[in-house]
N, C-alpha and C positions, 0 to 999 in steps of 0.2 A: 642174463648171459654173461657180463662180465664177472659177475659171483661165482661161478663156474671157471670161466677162465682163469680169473686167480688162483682155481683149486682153494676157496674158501667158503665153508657151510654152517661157520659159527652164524647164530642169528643176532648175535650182541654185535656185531661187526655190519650192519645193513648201511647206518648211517657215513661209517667209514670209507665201504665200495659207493655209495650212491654220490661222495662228496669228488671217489677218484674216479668215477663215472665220469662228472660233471668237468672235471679238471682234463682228464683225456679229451672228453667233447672240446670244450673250451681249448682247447694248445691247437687240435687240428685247424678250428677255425682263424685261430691267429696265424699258423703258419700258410692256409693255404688257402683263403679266403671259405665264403660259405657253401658249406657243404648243402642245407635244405636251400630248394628256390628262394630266392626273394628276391623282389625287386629295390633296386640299387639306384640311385638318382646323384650323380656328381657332377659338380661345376670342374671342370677341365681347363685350364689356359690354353689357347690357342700358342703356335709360334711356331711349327714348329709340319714334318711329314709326319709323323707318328706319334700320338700326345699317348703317354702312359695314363692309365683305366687303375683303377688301386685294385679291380680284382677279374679273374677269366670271365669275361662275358658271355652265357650260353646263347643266349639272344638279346639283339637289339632291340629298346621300347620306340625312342626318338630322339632326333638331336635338332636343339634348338639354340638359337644365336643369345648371347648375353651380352648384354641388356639388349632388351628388347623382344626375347623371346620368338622370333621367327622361325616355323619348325622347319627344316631341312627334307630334303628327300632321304631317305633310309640307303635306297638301294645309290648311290654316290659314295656311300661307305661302307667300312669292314673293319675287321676284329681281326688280329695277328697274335692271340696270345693274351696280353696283356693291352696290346696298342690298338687304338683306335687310328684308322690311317682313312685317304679317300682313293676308292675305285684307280683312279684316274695318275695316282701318284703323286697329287697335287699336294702344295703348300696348304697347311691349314690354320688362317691368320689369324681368327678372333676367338675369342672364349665362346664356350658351348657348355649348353648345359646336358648332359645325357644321362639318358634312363634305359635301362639294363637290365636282366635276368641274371642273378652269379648263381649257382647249384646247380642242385639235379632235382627232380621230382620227388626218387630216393635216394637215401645214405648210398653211397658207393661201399663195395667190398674193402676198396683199399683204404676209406676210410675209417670205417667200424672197427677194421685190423690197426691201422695205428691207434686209434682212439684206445680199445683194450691195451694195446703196448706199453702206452704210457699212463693208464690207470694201473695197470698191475706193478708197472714201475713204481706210482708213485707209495703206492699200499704196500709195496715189499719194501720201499726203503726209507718208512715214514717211519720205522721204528726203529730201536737201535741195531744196527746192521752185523750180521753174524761175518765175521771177517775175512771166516770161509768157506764162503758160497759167492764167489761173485755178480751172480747175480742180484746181490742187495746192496752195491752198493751205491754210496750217494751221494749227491753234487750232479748227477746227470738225468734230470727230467723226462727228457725226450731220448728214447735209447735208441742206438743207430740202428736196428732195426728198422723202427717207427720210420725213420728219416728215409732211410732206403722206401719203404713200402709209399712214403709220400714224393718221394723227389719228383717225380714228372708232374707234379703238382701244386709245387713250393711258390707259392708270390714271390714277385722279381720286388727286392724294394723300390719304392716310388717307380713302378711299373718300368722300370730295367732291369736287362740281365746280365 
């Protein structure tokens, strides 16, 4: 698919699209945590109403006290984003350890779409740059495209926004 989307059908060029395959895949998961399910197991510090999650939680697995490991009831908390908060509004004192779902089952569309963005970015402008076609040129990775089609998706760093 992205072989296509470049608009390139040299077959000497496989290893090239497969590397800016990987590099597209790779940037969306940096910028917006993971795209395929998986489960996600972090130690959190307590202190606080809302402890930032390093990525969107689809579903919660458990949440258990540290040290000591004491599981927690589920339904006392929720997901705001990024934040792990409880039901209740309440102050959340001690570290916790939680376990999480981040993805989807499948690639999302908005995904796929940045992920090509920034592959064909990076194969048009790994070569020396034709100066007039802006489109090639380089120093910019992630083209604002990508960024647009991801923004409602961006990780807040250290789970603020």
């Amino acid at each position: 698919m992205v072989q296509s989307f470049i608009g390139n059908t040299n077959a000497n060029d496989v290893a090239a699209i497969q590397a800016a395959t990987n590099l597209g895949c790779d940037k969306v998961v940096e910028k917006c945590g993971p795209i395929m399910a998986e489960t996600i197991v972090e130690r959190v510090r307590g202190g606080g109403y809302n402890l930032p999650l390093r990525f969107y939680p689809a579903s919660l697995g458990s949440i258990a006290t540290r040290p000591g490991g004491v599981a927690l009831d589920l339904a006392d908390y929720r997901f705001e984003g990024q934040l792990l908060a409880r039901e209740d509004d309440g102050w959340i004192a001690g570290n916790l350890t939680v376990t999480y779902t981040a993805g989807w089952a499948e690639a999302p569309s908005w995904a796929v779409s940045a992920a090509c963005l920034i592959a064909k970015q990076w194969f048009i402008s790994r070569l020396r740059p034709n100066l007039n076609d802006p489109s090639t040129l380089t120093g910019f990775l992630v083209p604002n495209q990508a960024m647009e089609i991801m923004e409602g998706h961006l990780l807040a760093p250290d789970g603020f926004a």
